[in-house]
Backbone as CSV, one residue per row, in Angstrom:
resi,resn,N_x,N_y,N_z,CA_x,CA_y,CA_z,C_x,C_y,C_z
1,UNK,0.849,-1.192,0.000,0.000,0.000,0.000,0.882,1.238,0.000
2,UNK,0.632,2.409,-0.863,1.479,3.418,-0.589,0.854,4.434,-0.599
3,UNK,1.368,5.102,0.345,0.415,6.045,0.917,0.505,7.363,-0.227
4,UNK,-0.755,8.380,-0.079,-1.044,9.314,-1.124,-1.025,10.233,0.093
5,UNK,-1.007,11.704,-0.952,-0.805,12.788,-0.153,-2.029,12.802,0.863
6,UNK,-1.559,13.896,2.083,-2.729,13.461,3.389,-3.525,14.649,2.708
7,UNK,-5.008,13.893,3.349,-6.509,14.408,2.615,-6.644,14.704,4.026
8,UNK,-7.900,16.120,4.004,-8.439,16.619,5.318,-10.285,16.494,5.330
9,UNK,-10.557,16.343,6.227,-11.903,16.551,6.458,-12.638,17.561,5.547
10,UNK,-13.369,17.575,6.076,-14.766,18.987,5.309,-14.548,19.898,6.273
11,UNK,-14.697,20.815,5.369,-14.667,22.065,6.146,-13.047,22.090,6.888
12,UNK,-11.756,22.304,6.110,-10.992,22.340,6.944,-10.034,21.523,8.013
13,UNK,-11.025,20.102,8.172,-10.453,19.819,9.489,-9.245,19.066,9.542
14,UNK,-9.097,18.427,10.654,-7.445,17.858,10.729,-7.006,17.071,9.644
15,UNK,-5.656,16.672,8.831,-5.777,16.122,7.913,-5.910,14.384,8.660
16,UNK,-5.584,13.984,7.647,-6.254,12.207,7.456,-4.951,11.705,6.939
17,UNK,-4.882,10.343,7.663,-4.479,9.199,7.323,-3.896,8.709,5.597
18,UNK,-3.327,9.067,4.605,-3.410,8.502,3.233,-3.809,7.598,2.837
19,UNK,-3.135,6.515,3.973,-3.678,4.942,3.671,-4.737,4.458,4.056
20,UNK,-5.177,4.509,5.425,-6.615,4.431,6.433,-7.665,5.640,6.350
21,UNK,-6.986,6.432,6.370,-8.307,7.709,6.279,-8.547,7.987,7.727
22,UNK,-7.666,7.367,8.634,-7.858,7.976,9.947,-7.532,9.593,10.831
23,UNK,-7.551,10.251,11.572,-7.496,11.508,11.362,-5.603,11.296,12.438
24,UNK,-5.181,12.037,11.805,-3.626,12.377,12.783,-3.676,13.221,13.554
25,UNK,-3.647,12.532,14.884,-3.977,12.615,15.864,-2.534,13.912,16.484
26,UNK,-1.056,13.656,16.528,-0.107,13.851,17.105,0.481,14.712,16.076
27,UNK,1.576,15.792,16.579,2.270,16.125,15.878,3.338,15.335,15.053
28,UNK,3.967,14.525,15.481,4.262,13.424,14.855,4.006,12.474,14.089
29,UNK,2.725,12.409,14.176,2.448,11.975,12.884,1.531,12.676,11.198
30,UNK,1.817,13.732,12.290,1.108,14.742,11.117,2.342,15.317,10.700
31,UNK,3.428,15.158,10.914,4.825,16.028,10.458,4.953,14.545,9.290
32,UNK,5.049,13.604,9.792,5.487,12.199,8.637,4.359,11.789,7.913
33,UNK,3.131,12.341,8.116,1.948,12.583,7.019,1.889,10.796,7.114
34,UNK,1.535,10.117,8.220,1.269,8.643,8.145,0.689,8.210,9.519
35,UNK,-0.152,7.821,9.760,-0.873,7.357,11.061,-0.244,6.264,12.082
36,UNK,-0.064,6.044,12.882,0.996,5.053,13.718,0.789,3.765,13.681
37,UNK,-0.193,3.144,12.857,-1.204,2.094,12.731,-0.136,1.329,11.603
38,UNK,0.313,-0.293,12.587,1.328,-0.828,11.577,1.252,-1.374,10.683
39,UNK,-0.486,-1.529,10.032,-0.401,-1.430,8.541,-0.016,-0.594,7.884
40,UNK,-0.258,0.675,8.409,0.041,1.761,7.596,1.521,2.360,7.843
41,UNK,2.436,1.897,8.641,3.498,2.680,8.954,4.821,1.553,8.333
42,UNK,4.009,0.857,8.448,4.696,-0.643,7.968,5.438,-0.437,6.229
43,UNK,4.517,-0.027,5.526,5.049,-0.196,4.389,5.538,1.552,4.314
44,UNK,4.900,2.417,4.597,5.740,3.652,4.709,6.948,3.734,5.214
45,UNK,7.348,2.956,6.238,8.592,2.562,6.195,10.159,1.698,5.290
46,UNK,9.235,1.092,4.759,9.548,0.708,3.543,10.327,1.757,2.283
47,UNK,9.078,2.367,2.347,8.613,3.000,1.074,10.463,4.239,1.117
48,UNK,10.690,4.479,2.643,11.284,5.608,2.880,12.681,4.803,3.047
49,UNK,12.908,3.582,3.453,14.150,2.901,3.547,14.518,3.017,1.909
50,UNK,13.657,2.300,0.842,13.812,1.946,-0.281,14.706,3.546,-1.416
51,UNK,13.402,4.648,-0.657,13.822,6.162,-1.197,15.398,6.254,-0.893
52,UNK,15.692,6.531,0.292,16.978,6.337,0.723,18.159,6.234,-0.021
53,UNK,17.881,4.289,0.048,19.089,3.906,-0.670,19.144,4.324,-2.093
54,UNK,17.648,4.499,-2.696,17.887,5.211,-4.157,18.634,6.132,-4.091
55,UNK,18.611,7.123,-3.525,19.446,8.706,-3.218,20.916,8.324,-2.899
56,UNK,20.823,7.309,-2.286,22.307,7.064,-1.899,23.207,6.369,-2.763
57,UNK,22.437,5.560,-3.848,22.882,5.025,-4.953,23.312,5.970,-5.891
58,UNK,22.678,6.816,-6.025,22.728,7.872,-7.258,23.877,9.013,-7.107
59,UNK,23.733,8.980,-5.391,24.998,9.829,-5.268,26.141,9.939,-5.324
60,UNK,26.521,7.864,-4.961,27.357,7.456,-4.859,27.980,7.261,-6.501
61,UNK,27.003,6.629,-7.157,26.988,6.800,-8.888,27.892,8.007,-9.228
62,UNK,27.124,9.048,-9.004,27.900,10.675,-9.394,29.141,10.458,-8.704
63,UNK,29.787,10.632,-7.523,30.839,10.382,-6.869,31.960,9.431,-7.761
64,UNK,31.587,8.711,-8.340,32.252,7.100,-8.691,32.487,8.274,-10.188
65,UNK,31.249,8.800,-11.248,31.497,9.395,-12.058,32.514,10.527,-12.399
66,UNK,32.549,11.250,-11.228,33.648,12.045,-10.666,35.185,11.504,-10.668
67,UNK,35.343,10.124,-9.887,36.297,9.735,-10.259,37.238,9.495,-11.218
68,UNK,35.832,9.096,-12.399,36.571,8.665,-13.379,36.979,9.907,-14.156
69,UNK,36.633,10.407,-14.288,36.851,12.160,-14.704,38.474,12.542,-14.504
70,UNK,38.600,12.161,-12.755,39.673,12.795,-12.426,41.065,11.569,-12.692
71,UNK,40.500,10.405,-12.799,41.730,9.596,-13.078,41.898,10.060,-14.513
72,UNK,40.839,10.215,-15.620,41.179,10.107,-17.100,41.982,11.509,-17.501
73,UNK,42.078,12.658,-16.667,43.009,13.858,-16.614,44.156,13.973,-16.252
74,UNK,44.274,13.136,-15.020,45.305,12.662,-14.260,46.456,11.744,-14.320
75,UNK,45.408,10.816,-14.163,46.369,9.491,-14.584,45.131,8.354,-15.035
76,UNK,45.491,8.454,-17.130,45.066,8.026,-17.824,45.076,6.799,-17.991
77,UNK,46.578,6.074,-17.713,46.967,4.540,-17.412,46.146,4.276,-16.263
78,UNK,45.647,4.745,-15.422,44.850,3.707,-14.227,43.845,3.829,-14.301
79,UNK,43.090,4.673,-15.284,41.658,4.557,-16.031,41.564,3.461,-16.853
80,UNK,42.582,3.371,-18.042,42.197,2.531,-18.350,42.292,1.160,-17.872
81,UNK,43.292,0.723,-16.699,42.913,-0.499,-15.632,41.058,-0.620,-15.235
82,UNK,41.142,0.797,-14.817,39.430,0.486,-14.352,38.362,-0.087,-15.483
83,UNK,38.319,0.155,-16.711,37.524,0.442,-18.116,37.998,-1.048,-18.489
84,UNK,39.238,-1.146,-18.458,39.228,-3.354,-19.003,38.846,-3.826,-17.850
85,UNK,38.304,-3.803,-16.902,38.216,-4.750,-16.007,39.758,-5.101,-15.117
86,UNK,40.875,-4.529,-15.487,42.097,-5.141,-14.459,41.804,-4.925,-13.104
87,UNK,41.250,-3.771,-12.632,41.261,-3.291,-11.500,40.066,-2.863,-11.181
88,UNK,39.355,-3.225,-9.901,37.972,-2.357,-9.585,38.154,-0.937,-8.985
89,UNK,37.519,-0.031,-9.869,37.733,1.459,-8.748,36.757,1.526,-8.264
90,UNK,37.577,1.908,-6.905,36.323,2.121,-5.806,36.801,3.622,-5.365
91,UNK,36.203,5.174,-4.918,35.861,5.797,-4.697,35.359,6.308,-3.533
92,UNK,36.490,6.860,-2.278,36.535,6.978,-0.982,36.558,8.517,-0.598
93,UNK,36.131,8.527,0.483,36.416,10.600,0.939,37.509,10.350,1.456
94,UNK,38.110,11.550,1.460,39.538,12.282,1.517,39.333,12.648,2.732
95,UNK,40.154,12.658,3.679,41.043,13.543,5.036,42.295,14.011,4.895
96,UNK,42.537,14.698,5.485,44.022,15.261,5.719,43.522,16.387,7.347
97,UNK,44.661,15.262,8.124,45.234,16.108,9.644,46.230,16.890,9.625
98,UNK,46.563,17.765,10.523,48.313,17.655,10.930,48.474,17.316,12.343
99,UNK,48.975,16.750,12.191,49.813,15.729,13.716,49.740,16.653,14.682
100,UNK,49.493,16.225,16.088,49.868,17.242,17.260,50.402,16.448,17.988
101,UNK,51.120,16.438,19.338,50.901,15.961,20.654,49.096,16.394,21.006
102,UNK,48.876,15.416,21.576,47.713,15.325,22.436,47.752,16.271,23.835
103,UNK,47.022,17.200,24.130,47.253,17.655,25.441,46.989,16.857,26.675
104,UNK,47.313,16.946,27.525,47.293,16.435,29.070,45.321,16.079,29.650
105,UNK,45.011,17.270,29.240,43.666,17.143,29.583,42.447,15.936,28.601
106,UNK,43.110,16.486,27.394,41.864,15.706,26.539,42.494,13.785,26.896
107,UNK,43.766,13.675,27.455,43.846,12.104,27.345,43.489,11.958,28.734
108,UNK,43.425,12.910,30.260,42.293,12.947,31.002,40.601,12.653,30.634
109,UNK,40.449,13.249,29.918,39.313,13.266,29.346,38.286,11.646,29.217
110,UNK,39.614,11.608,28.227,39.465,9.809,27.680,39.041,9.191,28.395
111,UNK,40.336,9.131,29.202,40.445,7.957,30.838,39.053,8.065,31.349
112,UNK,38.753,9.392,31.950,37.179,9.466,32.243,36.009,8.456,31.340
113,UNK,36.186,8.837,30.242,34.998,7.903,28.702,35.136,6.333,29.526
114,UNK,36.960,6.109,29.404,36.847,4.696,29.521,36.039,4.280,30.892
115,UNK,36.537,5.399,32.015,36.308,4.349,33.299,34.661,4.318,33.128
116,UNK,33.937,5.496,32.821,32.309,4.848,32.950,32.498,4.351,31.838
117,UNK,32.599,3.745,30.520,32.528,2.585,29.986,32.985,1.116,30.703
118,UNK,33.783,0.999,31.174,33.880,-0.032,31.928,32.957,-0.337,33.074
119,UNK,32.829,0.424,33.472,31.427,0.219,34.629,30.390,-0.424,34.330
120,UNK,29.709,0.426,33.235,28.770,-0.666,32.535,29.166,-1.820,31.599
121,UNK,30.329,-1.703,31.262,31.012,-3.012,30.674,30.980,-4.655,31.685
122,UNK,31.339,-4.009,32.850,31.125,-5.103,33.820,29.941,-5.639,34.526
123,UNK,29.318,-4.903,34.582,27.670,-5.145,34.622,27.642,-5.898,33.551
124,UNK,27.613,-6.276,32.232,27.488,-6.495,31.005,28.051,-7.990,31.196
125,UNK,29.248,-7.400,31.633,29.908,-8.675,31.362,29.227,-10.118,32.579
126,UNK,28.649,-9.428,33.861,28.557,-10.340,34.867,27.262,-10.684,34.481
127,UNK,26.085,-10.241,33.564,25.134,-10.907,33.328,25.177,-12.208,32.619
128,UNK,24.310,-13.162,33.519,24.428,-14.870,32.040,23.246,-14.341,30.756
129,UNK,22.655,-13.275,30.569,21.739,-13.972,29.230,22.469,-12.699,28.363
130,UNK,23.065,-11.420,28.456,23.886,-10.443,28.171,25.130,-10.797,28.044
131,UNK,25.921,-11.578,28.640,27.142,-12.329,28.251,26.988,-13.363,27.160
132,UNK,26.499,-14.534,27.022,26.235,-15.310,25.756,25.724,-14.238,24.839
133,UNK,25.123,-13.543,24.893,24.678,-12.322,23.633,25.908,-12.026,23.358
134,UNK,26.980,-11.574,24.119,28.148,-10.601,23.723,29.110,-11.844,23.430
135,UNK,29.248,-13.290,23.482,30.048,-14.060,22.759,29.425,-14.474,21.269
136,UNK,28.163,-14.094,20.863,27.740,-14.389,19.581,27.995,-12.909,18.928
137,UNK,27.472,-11.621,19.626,27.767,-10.684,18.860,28.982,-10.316,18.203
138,UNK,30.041,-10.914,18.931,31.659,-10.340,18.773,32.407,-11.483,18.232
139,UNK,33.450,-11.555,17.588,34.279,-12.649,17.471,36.150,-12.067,17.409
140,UNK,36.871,-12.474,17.513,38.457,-12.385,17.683,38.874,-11.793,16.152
141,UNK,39.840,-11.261,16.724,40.368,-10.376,15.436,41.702,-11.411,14.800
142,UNK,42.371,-10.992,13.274,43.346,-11.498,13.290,44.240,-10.376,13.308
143,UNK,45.665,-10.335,13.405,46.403,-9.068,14.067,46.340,-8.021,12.430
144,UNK,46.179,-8.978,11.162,46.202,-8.246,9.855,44.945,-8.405,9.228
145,UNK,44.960,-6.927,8.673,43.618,-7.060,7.979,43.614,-8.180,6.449
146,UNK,42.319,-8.602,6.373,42.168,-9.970,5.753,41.879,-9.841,3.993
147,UNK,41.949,-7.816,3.904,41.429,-7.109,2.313,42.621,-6.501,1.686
148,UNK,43.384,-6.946,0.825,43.927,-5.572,0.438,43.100,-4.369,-0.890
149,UNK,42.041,-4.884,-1.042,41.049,-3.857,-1.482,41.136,-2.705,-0.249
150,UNK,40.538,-3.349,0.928,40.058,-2.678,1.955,41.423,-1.304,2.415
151,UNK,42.319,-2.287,2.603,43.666,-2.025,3.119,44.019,-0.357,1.775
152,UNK,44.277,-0.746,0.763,43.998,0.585,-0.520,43.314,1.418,-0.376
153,UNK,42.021,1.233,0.073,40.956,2.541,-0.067,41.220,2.920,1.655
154,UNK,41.419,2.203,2.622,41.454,3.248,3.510,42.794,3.832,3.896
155,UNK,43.901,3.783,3.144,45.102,3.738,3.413,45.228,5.402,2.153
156,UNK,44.019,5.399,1.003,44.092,6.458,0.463,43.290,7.535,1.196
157,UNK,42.353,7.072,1.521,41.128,7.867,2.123,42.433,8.535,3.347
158,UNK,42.548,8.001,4.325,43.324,8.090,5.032,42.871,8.316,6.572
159,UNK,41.343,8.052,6.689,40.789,8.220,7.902,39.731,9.176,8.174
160,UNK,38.914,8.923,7.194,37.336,9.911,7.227,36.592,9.419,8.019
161,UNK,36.510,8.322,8.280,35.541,7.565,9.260,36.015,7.853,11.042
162,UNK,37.336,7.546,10.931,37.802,8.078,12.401,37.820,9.403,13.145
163,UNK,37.066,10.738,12.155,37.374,11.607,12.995,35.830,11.194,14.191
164,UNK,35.215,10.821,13.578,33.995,10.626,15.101,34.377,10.174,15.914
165,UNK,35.564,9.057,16.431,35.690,8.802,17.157,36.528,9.733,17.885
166,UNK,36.301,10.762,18.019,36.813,12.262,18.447,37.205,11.862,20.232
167,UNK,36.310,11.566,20.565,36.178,11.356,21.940,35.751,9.866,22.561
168,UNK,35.563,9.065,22.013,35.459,8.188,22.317,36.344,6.551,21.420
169,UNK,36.768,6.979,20.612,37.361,5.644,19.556,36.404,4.507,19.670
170,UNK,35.437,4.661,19.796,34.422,3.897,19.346,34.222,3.126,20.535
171,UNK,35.277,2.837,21.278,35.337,1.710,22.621,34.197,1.974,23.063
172,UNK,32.986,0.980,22.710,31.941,0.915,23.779,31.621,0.342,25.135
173,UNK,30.468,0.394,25.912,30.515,-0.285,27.062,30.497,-1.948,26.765
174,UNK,29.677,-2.754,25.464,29.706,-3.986,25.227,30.812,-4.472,24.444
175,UNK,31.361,-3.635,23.753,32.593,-4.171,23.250,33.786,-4.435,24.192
176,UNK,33.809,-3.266,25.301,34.694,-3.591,26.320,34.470,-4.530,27.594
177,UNK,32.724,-5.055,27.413,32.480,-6.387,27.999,32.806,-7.539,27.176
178,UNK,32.743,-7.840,25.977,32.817,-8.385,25.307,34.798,-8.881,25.760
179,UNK,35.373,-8.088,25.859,36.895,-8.214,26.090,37.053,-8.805,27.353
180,UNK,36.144,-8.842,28.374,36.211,-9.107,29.698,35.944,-10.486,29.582
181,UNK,35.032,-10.804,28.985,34.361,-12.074,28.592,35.264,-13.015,28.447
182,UNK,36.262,-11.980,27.043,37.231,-13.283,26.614,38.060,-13.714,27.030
183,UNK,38.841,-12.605,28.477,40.008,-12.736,29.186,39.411,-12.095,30.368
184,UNK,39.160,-13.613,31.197,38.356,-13.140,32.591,39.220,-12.395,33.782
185,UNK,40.494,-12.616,33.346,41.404,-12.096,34.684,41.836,-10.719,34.213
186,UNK,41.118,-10.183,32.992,41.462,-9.012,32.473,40.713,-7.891,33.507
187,UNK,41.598,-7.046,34.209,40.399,-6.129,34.917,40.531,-4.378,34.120
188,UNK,39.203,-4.317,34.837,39.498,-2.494,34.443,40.387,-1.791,34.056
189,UNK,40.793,-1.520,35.423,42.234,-0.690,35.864,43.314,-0.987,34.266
190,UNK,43.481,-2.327,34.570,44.405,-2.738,33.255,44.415,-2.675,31.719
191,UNK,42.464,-2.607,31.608,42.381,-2.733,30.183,42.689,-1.085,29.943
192,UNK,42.116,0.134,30.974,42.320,1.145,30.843,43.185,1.839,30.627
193,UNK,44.258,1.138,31.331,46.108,1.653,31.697,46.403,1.298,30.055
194,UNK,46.025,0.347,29.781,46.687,-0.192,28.517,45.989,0.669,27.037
195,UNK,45.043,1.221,27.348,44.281,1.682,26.174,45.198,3.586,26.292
196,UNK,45.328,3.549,27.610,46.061,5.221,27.956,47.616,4.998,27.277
197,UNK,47.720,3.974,28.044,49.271,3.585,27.220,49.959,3.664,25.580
198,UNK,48.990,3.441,25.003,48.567,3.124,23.385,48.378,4.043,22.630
199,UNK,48.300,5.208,23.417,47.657,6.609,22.783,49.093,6.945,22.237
200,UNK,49.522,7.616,20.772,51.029,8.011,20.091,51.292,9.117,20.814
201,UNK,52.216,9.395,20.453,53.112,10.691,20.989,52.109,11.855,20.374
202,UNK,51.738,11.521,18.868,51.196,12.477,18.184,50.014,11.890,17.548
203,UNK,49.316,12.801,17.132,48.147,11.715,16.196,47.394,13.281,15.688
204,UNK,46.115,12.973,14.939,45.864,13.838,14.281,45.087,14.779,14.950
205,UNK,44.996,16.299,15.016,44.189,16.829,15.117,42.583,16.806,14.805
206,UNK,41.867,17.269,15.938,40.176,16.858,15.512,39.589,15.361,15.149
207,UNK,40.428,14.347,15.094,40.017,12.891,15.393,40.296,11.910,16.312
208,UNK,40.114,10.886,16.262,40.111,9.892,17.091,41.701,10.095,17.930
209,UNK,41.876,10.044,19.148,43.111,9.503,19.539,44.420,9.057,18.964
210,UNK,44.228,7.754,18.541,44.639,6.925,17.731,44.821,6.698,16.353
211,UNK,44.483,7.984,15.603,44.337,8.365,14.535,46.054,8.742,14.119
212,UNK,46.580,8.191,13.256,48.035,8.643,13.296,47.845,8.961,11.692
213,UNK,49.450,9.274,10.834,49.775,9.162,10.034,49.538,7.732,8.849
214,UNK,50.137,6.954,10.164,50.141,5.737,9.513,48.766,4.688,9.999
215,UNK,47.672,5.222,9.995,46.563,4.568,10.412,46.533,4.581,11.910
216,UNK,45.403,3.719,12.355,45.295,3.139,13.607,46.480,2.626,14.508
217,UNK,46.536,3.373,15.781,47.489,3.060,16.518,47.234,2.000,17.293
218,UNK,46.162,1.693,17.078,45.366,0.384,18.289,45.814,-0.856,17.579
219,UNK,45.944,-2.161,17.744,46.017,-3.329,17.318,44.745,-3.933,16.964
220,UNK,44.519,-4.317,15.500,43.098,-4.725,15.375,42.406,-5.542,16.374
221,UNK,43.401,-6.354,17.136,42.675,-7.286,18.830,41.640,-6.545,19.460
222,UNK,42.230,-5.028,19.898,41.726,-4.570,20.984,40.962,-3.253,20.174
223,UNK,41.074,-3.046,18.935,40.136,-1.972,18.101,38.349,-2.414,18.337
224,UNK,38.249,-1.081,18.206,36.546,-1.893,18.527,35.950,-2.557,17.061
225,UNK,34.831,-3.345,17.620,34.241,-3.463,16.458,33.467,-2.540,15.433
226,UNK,33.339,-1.821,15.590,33.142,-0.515,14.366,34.254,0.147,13.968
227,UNK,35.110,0.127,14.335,36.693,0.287,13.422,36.955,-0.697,12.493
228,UNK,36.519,-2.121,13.094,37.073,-3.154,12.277,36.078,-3.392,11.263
229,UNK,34.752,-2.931,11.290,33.666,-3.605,10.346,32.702,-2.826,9.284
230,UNK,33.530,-1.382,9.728,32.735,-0.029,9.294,33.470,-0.127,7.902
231,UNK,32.029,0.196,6.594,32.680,0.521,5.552,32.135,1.689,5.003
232,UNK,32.834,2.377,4.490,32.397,3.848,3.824,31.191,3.353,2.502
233,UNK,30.444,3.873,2.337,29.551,4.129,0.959,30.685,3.651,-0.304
234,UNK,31.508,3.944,-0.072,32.496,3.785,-1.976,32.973,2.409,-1.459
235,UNK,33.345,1.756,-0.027,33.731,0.444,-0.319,32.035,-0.663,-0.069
236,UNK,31.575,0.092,0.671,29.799,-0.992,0.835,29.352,-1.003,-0.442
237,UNK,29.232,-0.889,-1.354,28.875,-0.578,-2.844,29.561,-1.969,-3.364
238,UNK,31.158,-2.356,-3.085,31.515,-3.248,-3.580,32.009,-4.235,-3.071
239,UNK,31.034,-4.506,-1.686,31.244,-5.441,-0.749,31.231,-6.961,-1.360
240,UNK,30.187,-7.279,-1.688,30.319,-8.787,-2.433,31.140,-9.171,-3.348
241,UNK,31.732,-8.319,-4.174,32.926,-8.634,-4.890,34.117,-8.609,-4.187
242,UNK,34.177,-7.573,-3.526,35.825,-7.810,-2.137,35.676,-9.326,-1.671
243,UNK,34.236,-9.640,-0.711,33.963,-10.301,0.105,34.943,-11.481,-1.281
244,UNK,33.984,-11.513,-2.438,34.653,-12.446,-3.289,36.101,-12.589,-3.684
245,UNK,36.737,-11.590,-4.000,38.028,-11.614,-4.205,38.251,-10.563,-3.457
246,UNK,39.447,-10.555,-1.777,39.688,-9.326,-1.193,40.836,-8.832,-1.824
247,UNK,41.678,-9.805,-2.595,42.753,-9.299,-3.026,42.994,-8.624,-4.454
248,UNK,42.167,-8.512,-4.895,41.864,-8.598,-6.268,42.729,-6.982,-6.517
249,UNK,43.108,-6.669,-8.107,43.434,-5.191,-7.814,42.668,-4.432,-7.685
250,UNK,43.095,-3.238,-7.128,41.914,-1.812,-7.137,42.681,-0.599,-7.651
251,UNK,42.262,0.264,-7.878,42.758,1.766,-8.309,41.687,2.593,-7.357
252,UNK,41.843,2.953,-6.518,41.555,3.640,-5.149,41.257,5.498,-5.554
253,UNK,40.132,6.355,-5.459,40.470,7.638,-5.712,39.767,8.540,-4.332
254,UNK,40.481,9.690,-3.808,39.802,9.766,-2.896,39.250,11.563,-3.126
255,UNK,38.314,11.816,-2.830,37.635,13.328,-2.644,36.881,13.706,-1.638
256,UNK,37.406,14.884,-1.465,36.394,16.168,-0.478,35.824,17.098,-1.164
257,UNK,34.488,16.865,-0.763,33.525,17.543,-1.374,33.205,17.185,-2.833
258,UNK,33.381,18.622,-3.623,33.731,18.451,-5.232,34.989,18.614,-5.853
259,UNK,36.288,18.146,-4.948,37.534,18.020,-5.236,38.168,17.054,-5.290
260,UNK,38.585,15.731,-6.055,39.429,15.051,-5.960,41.133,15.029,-5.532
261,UNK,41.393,14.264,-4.977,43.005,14.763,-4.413,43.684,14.110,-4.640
262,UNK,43.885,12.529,-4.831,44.325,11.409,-4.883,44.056,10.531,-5.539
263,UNK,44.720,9.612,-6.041,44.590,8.003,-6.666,45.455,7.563,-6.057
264,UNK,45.510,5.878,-5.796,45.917,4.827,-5.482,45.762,3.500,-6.023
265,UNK,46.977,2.676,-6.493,46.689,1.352,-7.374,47.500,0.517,-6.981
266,UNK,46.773,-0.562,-6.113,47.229,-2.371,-5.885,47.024,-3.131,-6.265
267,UNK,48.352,-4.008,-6.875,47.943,-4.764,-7.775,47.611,-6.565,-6.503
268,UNK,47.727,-7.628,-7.113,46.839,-8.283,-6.344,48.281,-9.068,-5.607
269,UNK,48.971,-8.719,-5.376,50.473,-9.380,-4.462,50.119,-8.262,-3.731
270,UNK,49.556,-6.929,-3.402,49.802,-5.834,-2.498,50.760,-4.838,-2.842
271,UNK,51.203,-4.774,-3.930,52.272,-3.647,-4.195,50.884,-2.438,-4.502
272,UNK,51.501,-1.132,-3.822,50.933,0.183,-3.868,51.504,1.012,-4.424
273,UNK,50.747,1.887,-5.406,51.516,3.244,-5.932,50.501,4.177,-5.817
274,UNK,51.022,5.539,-5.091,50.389,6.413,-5.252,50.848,7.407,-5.696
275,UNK,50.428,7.418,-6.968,51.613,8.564,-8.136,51.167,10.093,-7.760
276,UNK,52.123,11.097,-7.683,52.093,12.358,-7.845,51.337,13.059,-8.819
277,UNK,49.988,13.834,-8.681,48.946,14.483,-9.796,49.231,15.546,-9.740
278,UNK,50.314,16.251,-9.009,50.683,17.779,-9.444,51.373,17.706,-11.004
């Protein structure tokens, strides 16, 4: 069923339902023009997931189109890799930090995030039907990542996804139960000392902690799981083919905004070039 624009009474009155014809009752549901009734919200939900990903397809489309633009000006040889099929381009956003020391306070700061994360981490962890949840939700890392697709595009990108973890690096309260789980003699105090410990001398301005030059300062073990599983729009697009071949080559391009800045090309042993476009 899909709902039609909302119809009002006679004379004025409150509008109506599209799908039911019932009157909308709440501001809320007179702002989403759909009645709360889960026949009717049911497929409007739908209707708005489906819109979505169209928009997000199309954008990503243009983005990807962009690319190719800027490799065929740039660097014409790794266009045409993309155009025979040698290489998949995939199409990532751009960052650029400059390094600081971290001040005294903001890795105060942290310590604070962690210790009430751990608090409720251990609660978490001492429950039996919340603990078996957190050994199915989570599983063990290996110390290297398992893509060198993956490994290319975020190694060009260079860390767009990490500035959110501004203040927190993602370490949640169940992920850091989840760690308790797996190493029971692991306590607080220690996982904390060790996460303070870990922080670089320097790392980037306005992101994550752990945000360096050279990627993640954390060890994929103890990275959370949304560091390890998060993919940008330009690599989720070509998830089932990575998933299929992770090694396969890529030609990597990365942009901010409506500016391209970069290319990157691995071939399928892992050799990287990222040629100079000045």
């Amino acid at each position: 069923m899909t709902p039609q624009p909302a119809t009002r009474t006679a004379f004025g009155g409150p509008p109506l339902c599209p799908s039911c014809g019932s009157e909308l009752t709440t501001a809320h549901e007179r702002h989403e023009n759909i009645c709360g009734a889960l026949a009717c919200r049911g497929p409007w939900l739908q209707q708005q997931i489906a819109e979505q990903k169209r928009k997000e397809k199309a954008a990503q489309a243009s983005i990807d189109d962009g690319g190719r633009e800027y490799l065929q000006q740039k660097f014409p040889e790794l266009q045409e890799k993309t155009q025979s099929g040698k290489s998949l381009l995939i199409v990532v956003p751009a960052i650029d930090y400059d390094q600081a020391p971290q001040p005294a306070e903001r890795v105060a700061a942290f310590r604070r995030v962690l210790e009430e994360a751990c608090v409720e981490a251990e609660q978490l962890a001492n429950h039996p039907l919340r603990r078996n949840r957190l050994l199915s939700g989570y599983e063990p890392r290996d110390k290297d990542c398992d893509s060198r697709a993956v490994i290319n595009a975020c190694s060009t990108c260079r860390g767009w996804c990490c500035r959110m973890g501004h203040q927190h690096a993602y370490l949640s309260p169940e992920f850091l139960a989840w760690r308790f789980v797996q190493h029971e003699s692991l306590t607080s105090e220690a996982m904390i000392d060790d996460y303070i410990d870990r922080i670089p001398e320097k790392s980037q301005n306005d992101s994550c902690l752990y945000h360096t030059e050279m990627g993640c300062a954390l060890p994929r073990e103890i990275r959370s799981s949304t560091c390890n599983d998060f993919l940008c729009p330009g690599l989720r697009q070509h998830k089932a083919s990575i998933d299929q071949d992770p090694h396969q080559p890529t030609v990597v391009v990365a942009f901010d905004g409506e500016e391209y800045l970069r290319a990157a090309d691995m071939d399928a042993a892992g050799n990287r070039n990222q040629p100079d476009g000045d």
